[in-house]
KEKE-3310 file (N, C-alpha, C; in steps of 0.2 Angstrom, whole numbers, plus 5000, padded with zeros to 4 digits):
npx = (5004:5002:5013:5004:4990:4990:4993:4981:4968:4974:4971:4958:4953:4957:4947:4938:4946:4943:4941:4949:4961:4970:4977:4994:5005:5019:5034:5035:5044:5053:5046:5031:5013:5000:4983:4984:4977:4961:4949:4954:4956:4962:4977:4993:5011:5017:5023:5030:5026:5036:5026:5027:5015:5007:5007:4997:4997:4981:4974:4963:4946:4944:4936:4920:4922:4927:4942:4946:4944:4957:4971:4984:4982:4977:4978:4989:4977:4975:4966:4951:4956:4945:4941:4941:4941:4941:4943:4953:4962:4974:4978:4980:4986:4983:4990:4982:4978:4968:4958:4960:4957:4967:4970:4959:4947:4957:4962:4959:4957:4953:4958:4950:4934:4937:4949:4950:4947:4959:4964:4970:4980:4983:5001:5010:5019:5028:5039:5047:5056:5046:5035:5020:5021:5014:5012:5005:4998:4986:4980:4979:4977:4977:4972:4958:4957:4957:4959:4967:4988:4996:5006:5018:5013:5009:5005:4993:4992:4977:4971:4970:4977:4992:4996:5014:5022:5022:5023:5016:5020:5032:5037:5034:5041:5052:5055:5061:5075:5070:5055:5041:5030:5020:5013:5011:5011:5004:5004:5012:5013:5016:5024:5035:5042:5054:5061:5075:5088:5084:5074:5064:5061:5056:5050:5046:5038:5031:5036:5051:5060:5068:5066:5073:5065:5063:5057:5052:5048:5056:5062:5071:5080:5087:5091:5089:5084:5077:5088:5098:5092:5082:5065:5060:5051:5053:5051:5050:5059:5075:5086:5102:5119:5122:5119:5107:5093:5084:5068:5062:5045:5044:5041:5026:5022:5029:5044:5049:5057:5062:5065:5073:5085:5093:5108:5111:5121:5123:5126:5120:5125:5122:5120:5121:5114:5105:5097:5084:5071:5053:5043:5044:5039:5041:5055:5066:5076:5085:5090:5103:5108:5103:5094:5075:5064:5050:5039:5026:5021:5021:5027:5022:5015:5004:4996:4988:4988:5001:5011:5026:5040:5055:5072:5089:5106:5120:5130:5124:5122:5114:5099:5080:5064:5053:5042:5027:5011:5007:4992:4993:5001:5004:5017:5029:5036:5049:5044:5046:5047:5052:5046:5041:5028:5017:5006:4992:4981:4982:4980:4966:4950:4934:4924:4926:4935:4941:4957:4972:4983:4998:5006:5022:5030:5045:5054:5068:5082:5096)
npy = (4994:5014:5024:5038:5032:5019:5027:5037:5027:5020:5028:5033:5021:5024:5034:5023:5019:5021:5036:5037:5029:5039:5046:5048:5040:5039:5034:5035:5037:5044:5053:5064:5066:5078:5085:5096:5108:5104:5102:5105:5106:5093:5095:5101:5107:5116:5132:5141:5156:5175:5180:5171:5161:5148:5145:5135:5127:5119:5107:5107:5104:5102:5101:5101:5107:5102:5098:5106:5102:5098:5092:5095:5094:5083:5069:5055:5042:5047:5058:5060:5076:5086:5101:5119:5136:5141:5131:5130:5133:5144:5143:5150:5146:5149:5152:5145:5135:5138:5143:5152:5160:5163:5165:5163:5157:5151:5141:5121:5104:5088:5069:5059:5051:5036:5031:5037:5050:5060:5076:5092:5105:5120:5118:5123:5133:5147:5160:5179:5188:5194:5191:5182:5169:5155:5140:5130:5117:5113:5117:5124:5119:5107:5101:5105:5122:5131:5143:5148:5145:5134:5139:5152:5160:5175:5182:5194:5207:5211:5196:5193:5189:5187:5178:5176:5170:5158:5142:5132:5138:5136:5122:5117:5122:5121:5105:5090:5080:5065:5061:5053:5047:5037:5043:5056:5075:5089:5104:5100:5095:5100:5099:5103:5116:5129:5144:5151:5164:5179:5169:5157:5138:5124:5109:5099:5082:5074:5079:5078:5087:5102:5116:5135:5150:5167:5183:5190:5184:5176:5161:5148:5132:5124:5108:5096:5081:5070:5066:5060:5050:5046:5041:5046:5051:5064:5072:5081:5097:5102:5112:5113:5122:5126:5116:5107:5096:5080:5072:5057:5049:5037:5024:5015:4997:4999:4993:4990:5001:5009:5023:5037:5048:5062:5072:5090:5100:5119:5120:5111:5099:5081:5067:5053:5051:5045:5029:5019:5022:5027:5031:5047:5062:5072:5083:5089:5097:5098:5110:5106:5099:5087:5074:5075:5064:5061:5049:5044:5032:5016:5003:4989:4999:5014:5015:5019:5025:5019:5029:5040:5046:5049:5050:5056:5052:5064:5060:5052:5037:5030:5028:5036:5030:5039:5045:5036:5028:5038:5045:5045:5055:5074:5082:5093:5103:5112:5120:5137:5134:5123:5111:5097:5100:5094:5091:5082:5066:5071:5066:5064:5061:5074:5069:5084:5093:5084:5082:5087:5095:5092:5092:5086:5084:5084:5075:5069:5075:5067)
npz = (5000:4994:5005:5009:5005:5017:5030:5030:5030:5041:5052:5051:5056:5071:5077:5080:5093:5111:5120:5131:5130:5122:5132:5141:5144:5155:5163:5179:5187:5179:5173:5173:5168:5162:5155:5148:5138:5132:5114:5103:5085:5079:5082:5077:5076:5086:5096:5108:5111:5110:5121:5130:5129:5122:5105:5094:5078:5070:5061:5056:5051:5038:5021:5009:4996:4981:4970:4954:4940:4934:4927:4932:4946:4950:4963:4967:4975:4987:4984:4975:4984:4996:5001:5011:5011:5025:5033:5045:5059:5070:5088:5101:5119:5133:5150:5160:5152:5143:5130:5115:5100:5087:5075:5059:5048:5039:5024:5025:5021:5016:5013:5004:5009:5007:5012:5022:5026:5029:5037:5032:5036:5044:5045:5054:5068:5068:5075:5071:5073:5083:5075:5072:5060:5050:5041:5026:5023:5018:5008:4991:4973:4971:4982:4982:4987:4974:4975:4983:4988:4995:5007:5015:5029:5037:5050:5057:5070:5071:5069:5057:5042:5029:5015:5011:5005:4992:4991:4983:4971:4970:4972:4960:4948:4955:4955:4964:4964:4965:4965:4971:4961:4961:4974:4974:4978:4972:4977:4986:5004:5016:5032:5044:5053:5058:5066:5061:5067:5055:5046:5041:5040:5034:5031:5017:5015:5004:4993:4996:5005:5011:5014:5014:5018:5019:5027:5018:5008:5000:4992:4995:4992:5005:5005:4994:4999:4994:4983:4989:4996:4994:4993:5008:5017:5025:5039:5050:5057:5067:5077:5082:5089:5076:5067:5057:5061:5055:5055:5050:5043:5036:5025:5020:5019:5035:5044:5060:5068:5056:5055:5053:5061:5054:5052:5046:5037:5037:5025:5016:5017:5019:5034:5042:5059:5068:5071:5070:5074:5076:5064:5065:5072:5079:5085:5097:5108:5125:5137:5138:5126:5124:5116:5108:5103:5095:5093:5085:5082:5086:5073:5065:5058:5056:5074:5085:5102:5105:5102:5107:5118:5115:5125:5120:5125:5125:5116:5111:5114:5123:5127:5133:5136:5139:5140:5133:5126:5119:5109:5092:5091:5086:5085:5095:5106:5117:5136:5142:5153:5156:5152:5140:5129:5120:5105:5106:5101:5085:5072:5063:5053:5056:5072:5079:5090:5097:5098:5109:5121:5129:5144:5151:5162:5167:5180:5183:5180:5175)
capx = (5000:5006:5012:4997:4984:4989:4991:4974:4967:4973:4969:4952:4953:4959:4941:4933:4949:4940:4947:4952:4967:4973:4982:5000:5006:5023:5035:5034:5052:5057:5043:5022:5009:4993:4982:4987:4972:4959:4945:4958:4953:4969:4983:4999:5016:5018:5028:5030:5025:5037:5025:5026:5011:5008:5004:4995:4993:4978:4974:4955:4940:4942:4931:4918:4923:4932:4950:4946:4944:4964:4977:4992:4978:4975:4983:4984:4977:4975:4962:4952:4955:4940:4945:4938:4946:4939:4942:4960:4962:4979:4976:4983:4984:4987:4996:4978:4975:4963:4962:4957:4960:4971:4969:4956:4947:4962:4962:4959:4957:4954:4956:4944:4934:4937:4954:4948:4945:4964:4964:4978:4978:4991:5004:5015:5020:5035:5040:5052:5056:5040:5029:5021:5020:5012:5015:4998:4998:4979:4978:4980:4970:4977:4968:4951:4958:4961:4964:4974:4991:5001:5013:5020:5008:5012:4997:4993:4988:4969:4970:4968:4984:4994:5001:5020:5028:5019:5025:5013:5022:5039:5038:5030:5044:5056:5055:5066:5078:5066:5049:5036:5025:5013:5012:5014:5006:5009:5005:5015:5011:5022:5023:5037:5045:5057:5063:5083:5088:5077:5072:5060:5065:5050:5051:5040:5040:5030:5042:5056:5064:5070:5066:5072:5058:5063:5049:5051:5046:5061:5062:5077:5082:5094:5092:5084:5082:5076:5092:5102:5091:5076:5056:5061:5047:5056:5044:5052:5067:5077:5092:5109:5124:5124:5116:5100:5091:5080:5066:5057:5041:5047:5036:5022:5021:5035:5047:5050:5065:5066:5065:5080:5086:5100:5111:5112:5123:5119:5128:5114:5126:5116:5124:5115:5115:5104:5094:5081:5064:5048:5038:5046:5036:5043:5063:5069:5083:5084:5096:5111:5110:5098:5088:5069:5061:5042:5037:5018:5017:5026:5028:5023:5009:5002:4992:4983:4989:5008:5017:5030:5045:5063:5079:5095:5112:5122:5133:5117:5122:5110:5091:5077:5056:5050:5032:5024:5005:5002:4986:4995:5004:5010:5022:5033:5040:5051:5040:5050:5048:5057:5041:5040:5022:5013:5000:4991:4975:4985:4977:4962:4944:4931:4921:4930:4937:4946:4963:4973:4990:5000:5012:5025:5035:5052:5056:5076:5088:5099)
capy = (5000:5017:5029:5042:5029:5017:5029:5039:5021:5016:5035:5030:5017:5028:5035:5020:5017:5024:5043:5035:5026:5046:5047:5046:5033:5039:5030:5038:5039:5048:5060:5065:5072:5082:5088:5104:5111:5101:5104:5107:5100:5090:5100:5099:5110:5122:5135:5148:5164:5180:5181:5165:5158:5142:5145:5130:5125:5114:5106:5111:5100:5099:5105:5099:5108:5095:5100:5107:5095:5100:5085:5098:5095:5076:5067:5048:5038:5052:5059:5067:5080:5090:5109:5123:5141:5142:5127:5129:5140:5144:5145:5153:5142:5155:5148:5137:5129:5141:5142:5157:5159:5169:5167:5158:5158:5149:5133:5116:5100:5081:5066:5056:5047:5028:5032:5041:5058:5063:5080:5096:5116:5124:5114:5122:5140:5149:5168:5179:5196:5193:5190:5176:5165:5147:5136:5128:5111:5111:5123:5124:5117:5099:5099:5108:5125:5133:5152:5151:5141:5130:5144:5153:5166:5182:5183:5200:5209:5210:5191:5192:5186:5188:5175:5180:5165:5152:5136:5129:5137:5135:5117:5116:5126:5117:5097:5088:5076:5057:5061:5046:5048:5035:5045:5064:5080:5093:5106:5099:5092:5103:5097:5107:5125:5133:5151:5153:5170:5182:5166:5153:5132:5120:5103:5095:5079:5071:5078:5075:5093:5107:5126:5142:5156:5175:5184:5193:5179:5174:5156:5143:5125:5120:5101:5089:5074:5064:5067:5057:5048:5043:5045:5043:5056:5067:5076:5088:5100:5106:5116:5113:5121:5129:5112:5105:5089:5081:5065:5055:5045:5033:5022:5007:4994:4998:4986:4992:5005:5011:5029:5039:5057:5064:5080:5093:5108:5125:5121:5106:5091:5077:5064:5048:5054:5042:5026:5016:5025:5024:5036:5053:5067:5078:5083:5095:5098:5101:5115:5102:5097:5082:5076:5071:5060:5061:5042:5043:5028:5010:5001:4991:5002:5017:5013:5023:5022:5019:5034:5039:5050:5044:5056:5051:5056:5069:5054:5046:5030:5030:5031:5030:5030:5044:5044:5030:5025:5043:5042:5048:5064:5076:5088:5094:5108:5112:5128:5139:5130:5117:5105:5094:5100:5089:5089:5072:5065:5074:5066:5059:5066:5075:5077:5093:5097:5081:5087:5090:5099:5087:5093:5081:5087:5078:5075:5069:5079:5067)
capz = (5000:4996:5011:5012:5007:5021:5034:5032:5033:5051:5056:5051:5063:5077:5081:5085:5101:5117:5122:5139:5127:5119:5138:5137:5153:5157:5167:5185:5188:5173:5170:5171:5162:5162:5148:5148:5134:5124:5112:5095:5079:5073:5085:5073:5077:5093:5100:5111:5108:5115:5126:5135:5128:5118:5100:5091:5072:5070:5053:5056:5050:5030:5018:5004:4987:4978:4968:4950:4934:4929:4925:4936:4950:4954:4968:4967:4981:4993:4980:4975:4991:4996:5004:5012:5012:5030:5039:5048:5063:5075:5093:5107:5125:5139:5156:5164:5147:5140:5121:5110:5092:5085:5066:5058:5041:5034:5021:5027:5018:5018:5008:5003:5012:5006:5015:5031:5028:5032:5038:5034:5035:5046:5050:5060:5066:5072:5076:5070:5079:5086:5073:5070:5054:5049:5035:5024:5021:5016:5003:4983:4970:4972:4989:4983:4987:4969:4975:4989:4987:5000:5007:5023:5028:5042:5054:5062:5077:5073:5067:5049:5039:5023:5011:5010:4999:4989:4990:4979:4963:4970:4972:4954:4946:4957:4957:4967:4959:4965:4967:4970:4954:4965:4978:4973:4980:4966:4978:4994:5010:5021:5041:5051:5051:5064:5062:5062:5063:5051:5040:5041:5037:5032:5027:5013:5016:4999:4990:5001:5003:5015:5010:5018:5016:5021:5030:5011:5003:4993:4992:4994:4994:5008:5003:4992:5003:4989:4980:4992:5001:4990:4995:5015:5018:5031:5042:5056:5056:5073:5075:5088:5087:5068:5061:5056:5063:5052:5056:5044:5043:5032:5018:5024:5026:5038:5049:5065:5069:5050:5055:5054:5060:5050:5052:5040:5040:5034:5017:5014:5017:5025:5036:5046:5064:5073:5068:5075:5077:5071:5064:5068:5069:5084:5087:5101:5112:5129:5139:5139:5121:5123:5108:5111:5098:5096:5089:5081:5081:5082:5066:5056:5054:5064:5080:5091:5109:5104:5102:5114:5118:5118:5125:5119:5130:5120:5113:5107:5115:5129:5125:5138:5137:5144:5138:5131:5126:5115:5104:5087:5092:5080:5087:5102:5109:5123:5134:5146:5161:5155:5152:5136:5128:5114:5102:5107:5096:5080:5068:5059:5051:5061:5074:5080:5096:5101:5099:5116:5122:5134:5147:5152:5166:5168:5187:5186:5175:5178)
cpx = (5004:5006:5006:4992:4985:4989:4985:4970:4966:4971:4960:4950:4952:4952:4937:4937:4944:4945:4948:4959:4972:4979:4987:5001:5014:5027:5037:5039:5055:5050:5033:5020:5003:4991:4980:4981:4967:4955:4950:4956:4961:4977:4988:5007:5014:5024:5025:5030:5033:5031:5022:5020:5012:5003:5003:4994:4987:4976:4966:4951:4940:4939:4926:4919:4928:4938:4942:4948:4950:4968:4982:4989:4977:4980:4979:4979:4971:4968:4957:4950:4946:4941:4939:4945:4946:4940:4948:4962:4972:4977:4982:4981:4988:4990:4991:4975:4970:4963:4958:4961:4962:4972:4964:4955:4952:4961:4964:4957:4956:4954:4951:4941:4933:4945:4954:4947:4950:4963:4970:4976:4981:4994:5008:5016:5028:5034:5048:5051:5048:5034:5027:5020:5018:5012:5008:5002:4990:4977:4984:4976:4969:4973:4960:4952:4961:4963:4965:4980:4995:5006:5013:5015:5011:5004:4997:4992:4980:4966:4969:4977:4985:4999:5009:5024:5022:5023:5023:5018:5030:5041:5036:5035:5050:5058:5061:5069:5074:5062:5044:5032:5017:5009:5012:5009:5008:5010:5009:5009:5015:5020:5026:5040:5046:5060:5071:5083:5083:5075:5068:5062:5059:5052:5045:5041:5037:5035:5048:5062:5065:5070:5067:5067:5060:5057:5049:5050:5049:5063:5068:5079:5087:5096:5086:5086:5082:5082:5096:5099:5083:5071:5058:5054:5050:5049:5047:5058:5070:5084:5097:5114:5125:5121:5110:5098:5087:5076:5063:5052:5041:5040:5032:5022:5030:5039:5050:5056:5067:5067:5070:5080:5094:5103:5114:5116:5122:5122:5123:5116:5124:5120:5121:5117:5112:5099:5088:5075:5060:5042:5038:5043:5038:5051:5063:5074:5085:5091:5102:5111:5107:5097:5084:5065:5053:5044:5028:5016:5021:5022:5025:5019:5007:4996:4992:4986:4997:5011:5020:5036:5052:5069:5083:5099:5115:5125:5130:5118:5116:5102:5086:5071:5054:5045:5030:5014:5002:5000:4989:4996:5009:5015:5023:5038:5043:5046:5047:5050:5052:5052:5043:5030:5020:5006:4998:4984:4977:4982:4972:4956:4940:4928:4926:4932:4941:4953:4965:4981:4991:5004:5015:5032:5042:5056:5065:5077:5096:5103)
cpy = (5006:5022:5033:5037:5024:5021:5035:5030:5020:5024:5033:5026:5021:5030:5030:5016:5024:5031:5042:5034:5034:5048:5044:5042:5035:5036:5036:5040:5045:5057:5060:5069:5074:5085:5095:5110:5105:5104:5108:5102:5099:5094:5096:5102:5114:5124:5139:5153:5168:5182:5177:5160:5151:5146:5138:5129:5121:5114:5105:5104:5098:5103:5100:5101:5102:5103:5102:5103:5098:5095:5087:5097:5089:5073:5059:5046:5042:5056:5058:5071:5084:5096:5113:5129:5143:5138:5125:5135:5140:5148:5146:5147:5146:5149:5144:5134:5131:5143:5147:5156:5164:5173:5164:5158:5156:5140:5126:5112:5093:5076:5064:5052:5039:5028:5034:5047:5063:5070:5084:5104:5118:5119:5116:5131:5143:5156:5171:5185:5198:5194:5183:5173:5157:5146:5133:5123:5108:5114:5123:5120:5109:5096:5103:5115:5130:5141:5155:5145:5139:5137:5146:5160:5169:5184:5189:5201:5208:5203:5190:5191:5186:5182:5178:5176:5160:5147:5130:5131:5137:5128:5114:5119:5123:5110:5095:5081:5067:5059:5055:5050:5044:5040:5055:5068:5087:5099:5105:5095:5094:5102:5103:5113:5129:5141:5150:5161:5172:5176:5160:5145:5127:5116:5102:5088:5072:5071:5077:5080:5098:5112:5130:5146:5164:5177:5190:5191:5176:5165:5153:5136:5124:5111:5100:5083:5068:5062:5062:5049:5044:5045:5042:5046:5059:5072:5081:5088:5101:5107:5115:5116:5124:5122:5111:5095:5089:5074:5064:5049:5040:5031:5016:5003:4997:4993:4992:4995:5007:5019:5030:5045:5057:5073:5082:5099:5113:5126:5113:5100:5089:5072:5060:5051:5048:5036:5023:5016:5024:5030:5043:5061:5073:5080:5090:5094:5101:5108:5110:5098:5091:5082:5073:5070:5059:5055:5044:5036:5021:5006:4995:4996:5008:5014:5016:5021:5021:5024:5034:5045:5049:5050:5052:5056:5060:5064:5052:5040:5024:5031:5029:5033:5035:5046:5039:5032:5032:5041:5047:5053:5068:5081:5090:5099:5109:5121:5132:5138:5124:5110:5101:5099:5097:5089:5083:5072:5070:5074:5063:5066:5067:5069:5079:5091:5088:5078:5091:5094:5095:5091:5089:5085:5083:5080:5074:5073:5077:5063)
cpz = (5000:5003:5015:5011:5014:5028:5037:5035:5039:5054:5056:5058:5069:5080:5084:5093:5105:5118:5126:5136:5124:5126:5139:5146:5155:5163:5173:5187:5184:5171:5173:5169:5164:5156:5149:5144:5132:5121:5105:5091:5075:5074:5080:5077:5082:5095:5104:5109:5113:5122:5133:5135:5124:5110:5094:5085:5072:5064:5053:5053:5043:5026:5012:4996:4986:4972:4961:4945:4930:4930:4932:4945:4953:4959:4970:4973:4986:4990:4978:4982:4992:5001:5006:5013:5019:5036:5046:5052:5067:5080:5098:5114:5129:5146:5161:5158:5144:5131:5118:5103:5092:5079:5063:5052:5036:5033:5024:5020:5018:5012:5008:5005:5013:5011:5022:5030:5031:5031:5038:5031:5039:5048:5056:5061:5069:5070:5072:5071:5078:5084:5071:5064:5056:5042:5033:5022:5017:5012:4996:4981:4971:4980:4990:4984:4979:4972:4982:4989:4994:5000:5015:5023:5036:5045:5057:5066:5078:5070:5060:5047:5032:5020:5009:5007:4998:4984:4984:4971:4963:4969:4966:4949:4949:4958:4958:4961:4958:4967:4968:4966:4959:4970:4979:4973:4977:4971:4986:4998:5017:5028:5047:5049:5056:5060:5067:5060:5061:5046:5044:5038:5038:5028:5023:5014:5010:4994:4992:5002:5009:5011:5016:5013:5020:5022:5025:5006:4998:4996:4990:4993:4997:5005:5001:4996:5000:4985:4980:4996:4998:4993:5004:5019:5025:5032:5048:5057:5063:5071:5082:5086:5080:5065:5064:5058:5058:5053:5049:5047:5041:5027:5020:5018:5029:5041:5055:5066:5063:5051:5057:5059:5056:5050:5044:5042:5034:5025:5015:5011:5024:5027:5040:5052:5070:5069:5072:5079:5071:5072:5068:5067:5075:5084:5090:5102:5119:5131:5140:5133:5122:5117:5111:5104:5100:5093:5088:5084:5083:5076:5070:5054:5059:5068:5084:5098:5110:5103:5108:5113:5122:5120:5124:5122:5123:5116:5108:5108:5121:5128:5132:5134:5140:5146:5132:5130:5122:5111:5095:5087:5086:5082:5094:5102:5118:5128:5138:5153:5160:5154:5145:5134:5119:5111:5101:5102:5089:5072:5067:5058:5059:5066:5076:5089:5101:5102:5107:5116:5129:5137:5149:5156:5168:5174:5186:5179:5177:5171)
residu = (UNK:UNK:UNK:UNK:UNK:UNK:UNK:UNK:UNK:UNK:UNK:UNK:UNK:UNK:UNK:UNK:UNK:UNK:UNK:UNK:UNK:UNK:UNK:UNK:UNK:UNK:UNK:UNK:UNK:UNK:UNK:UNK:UNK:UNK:UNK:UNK:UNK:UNK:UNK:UNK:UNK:UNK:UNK:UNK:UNK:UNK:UNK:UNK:UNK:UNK:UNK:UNK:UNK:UNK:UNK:UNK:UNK:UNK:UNK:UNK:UNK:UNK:UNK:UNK:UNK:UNK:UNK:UNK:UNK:UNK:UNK:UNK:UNK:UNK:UNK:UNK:UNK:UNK:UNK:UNK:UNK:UNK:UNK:UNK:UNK:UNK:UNK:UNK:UNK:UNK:UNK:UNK:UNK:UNK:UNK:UNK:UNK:UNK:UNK:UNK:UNK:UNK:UNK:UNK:UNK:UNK:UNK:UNK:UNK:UNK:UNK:UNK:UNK:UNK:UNK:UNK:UNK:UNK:UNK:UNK:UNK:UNK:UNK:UNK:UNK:UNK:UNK:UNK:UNK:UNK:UNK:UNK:UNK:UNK:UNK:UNK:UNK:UNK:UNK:UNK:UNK:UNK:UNK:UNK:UNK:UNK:UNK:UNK:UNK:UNK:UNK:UNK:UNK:UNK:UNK:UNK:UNK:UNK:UNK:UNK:UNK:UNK:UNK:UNK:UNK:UNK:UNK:UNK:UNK:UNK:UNK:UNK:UNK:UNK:UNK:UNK:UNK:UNK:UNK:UNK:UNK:UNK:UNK:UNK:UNK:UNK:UNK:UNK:UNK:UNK:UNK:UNK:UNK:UNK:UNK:UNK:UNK:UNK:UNK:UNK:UNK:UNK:UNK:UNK:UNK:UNK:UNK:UNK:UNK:UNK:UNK:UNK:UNK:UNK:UNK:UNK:UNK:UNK:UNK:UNK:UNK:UNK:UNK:UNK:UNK:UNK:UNK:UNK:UNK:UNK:UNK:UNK:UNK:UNK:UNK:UNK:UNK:UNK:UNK:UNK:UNK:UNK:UNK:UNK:UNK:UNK:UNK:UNK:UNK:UNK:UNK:UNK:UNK:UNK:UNK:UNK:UNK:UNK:UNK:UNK:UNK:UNK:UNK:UNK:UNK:UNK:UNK:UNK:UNK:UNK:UNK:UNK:UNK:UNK:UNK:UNK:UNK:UNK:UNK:UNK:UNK:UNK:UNK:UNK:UNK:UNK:UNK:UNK:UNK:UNK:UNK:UNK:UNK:UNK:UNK:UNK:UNK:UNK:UNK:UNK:UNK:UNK:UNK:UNK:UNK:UNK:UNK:UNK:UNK:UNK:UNK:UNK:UNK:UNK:UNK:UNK:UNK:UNK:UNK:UNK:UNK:UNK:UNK:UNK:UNK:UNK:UNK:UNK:UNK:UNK:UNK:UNK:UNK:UNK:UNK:UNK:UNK:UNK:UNK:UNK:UNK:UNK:UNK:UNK:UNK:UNK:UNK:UNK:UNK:UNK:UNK:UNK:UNK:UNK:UNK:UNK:UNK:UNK:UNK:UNK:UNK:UNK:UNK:UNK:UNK:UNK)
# end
């Protein structure tokens, strides 16, 4: 089966596990949690605002227009999408778990529902001298959206927001060197995106790629992925040190432990780093150079209930458990307390609002 069709499928699944099972079980020695928000539709990427907030992508509820009857347009498998210009919001979570919007009326999307109805429209956001930006993954015509394109958009103060690169015709004018033709999303399917400096770094991860993006809209390639490394579907970026981390999701059916991370450095050579995960959709870094590995899911397949969160010693030779039993989590940041926070229930189609934010407080630091 390919990639995106088997993993909408088992997401499908996902809603008939009980919500008792979406709570993560962390081993008690090393860490606990509490659900720090709920009621998000499809919580994706998070950070902290300047102003010591949590700010949330959610990949919103979908839509009913269907794509337009154009060839540049279709998307195997995963196809035909069905879009809203409206259905994808990013929320604010204040310091007791309270959740206001902050932008809304932004493009959402799903596929089809013989596959499950997979849902996407913000992925992810990040700041840069203190504005914020987010990245569309549910928008352009290959997803039912014909007049707004996949790109990084600049949110304002009174919540309204301006497209300021469009991804959709860069990635259409730029084609990476191995594309899956089975499996290929003309206008993307972009997941993670931190700000370095004044610029922006968003992974695609259909086509298998790394873009810098200026909060001027000038568009770059750090790396082709696929170049070197074939359809591995890399999914989330993080930054140590002057280089770049980078996880992947890998290709289903899976075998257990194919997911990588690999370091990149700012000249856009890549280098295996660590091996042996599954299903990687989170990467941080604590204050002493740590890494922490989100897992979605264990292999062979996703599954509901399996996620988890592994730390590895600086060396990388050391790994522990730290959280265990998360219900398909897509994202991880560190906050300024020093917590772990997670967007837990990640993925799958409606109903709405069950989508949470995990704290995960880590008792030794030893």
């Amino acid at each position: 089966m390919k990639p995106i069709a088997a993993i909408a499928l088992l997401l499908s699944v996902a809603l008939s596990t009980p919500l008792t099972s979406n709570i993560a079980h962390g081993a008690p020695a090393l860490a606990s949690y509490s659900v720090y928000a709920s009621g998000l539709n499809n919580p994706r990427g998070l950070k902290f605002g300047p102003d010591g907030e949590l700010y949330v992508a959610e990949g919103g509820l979908g839509g009913s227009q269907p794509p337009p009857d154009d060839p540049n347009c279709v998307v195997p498998d995963a196809g035909p999408y069905s879009g809203s210009t409206v259905g994808s919001r990013i929320s604010r979570i204040d310091h007791d778990g309270n959740r206001t919007t902050v932008a809304d009326n932004i493009p959402s999307s799903q596929t089809n529902p013989g596959i499950g109805s997979l849902v996407s429209g913000v992925a992810d956001v990040a700041f840069v001298d203190g504005n914020l930006y987010g990245i569309l993954a549910g928008a352009g015509c290959s997803h039912g959206v014909p007049s707004i394109p996949n790109g990084v958009i600049r949110v304002h103060r009174d919540g309204s927001w301006t497209l300021i690169a469009d991804l959709s015709a860069y990635v259409r004018a730029n084609p990476v060197a191995h594309p899956n033709a089975d499996d290929f999303e003309p206008d993307g399917t972009w997941y993670s995106m931190i700000a370095v400096d004044d610029a922006l770094y968003a992974v695609e991860p259909n086509h298998g790629e790394v873009d810098r993006i200026t909060t001027h809209g000038k568009i770059s390639r750090l790396i082709d992925v696929s170049a070197s490394q074939g359809h591995v579907v890399p999914t989330v970026i993080a930054r140590r040190d002057g280089n770049f981390y980078l996880g992947n999701l890998g290709r289903f059916p899976q075998d257990a432990g194919s997911s990588n991370i690999w370091k990149i450095t700012p000249r856009g050579q890549i280098s295996l780093y660590a091996t042996g995960f599954n299903m990687v959709l989170g990467l941080t870094f604590d204050r002493r150079g740590r890494m922490y590995v989100l897992q979605n899911s264990e292999a062979p397949a996703p599954a509901p209930g399996t996620g988890s969160v592994v730390r590895l010693s600086r060396d990388g030779g050391h790994r522990t458990v730290l959280v265990n039993g998360l219900f398909l989590p897509a994202g991880m940041t560190f906050g300024p307390d020093g917590n772990l926070y997670i967007s837990n229930v990640g993925f799958g189609p409606p109903p709405v609002g069950l989508g949470q934010i995990l704290k995960v407080e880590l008792h030794h630091d030893d």
